[in-house]
N, C-alpha and C positions, 0 to 999 in steps of 0.2 A: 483344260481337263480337270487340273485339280481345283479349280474355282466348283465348277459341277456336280463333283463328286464330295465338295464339302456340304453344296447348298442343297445335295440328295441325300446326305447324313442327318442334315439340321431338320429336314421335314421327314424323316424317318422318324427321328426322336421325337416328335411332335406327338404327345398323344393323341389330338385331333386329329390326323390321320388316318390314325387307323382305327378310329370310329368312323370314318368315312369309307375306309378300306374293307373293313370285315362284313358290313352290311351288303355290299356290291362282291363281294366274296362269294358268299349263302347264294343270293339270288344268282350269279352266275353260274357256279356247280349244279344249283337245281336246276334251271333251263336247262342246261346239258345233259342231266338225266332224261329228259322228256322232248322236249320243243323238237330237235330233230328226226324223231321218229312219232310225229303224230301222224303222220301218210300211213304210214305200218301200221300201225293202233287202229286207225280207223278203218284200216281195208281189212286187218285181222280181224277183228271187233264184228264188223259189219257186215264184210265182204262189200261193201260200196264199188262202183265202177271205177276208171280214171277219169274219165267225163265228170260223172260224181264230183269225185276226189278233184278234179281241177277246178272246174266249177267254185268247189267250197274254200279251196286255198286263195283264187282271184277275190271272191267277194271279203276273204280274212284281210286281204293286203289294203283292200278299199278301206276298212274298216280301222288298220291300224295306221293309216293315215290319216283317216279322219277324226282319229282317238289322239295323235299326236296332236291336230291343230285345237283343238278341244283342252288342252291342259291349261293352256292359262284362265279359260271360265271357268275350268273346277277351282283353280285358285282362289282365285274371286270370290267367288261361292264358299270359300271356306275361310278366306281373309289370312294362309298361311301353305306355304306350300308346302310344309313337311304333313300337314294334317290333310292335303289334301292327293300327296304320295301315298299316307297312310290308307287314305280311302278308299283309294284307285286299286294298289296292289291287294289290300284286304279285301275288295268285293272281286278283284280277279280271282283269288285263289279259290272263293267259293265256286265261281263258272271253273276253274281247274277241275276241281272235284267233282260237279256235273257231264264234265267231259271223260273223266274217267271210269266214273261209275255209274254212269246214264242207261236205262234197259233200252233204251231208242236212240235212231239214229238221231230224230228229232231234235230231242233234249241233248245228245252228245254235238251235234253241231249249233245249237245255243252256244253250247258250255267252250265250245272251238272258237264261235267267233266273238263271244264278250271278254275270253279269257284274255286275247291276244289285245282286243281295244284297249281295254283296260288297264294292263300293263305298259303299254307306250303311251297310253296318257299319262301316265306318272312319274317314265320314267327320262325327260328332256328337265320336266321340273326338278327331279332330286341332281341330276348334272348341273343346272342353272344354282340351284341353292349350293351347293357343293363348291361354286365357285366364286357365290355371295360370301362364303365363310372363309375364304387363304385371303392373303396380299397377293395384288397382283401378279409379285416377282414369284411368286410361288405356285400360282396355275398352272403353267405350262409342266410343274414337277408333277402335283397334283394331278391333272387328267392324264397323264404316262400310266404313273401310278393304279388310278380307278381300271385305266385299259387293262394292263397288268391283272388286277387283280380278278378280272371277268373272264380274262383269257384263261387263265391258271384252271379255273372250274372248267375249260372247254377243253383242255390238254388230255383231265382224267375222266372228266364225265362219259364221254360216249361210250368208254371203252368198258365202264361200267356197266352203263346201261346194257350194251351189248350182249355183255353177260348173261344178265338178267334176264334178257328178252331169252335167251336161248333156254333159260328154264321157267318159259312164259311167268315172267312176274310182274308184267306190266302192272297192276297193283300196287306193288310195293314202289314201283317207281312213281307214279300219282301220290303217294303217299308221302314221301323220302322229301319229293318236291316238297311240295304243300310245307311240312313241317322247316326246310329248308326256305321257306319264301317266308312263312310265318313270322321264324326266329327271326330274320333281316328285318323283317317289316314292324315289328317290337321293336328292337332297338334301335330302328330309325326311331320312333316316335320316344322312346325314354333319352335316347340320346340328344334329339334336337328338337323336340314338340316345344314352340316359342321360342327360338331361336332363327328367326329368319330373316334378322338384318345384321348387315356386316359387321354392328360395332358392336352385339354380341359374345363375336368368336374371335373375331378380330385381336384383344388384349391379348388372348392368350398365347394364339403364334405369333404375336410382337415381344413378347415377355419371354419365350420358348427361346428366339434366338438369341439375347444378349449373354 
């Protein structure tokens, strides 16, 4: 235990950490606001069926599957996977905003099912890169950690949103998102744009722990 609780101190103090930590911070409080109540939004919004509503959530899940096995071509395609997180969650968060402020259902189920592809396209890559960047001995602290820090936005988000929705301001929660997916998605790219092979990031949490 205290081997553990030393080598969870040592990548605390790592400031690479929590350049990994704070980005997956953001984007998980923002989901929290939003992602669980898009059923609600769209049958308040729209008044849509369940049928509807079912319907559109099966063809989302197709889609965000097919967005996950799609991330290593956008790689490819970009020759770097933080630029190519960056791309992915940048042109989701515009279909975010489609989804929220769309005068049609049309355009709001666009904005529904590119927002979510789009997102799990990029977001196995930045776990993959995330753990191109520790030493091995150090991963297993590391992904705890990333879970951690996703969950924490899921602990206060709903209950926020909640709020919110009770003095209809779904708006400000599309918004809140947005600016909260944005800021992550910046300092992914200031933080590690060209940084996407191990020996990189590597020095530094070797040098961190002596």
């Amino acid at each position: 235990k205290m081997r553990s609780r030393t080598r969870l101190m040592r990548v605390l103090r790592t400031p690479q950490t929590w350049k990994f930590f704070i980005p997956n911070l953001l984007i998980g409080f923002g989901a929290a606001l939003i992602v669980p109540f898009f059923n609600l939004f769209l049958v308040d919004t729209f008044a849509i069926s369940e049928i509807t509503l079912g319907t559109l959530f099966s063809v989302a899940g197709l889609l965000t599957g097919i967005g996950s096995l799609l991330g290593p071509t956008l790689e490819k395609a970009f020759g770097s996977r933080v630029k190519a997180v960056v791309f992915a969650q940048g042109t989701s968060l515009v279909f975010l905003m489609v989804l929220g402020f769309a005068p049609t259902l049309g355009l709001a189920s666009a904005g529904f099912l590119l927002r979510g592809a789009l997102m799990n396209m990029g977001h196995p890559l930045w776990n993959s890169f995330i753990m191109d960047q520790v030493a091995e001995t150090r991963q297993a602290t590391i992904s705890a950690l990333m879970f951690i820090s996703w969950e924490i936005g899921w602990t206060f988000g709903p209950t926020i949103s909640g709020w919110l929705q009770q003095n209809d301001w779904f708006p400000a929660l599309f918004i809140t998102t947005g600016i909260l997916y944005a800021s992550a998605t910046a300092l992914q790219w200031r933080l590690f744009a060209g940084s996407d092979t191990l020996t990189t990031a590597e020095p530094a949490l070797a040098a961190s722990s002596n």
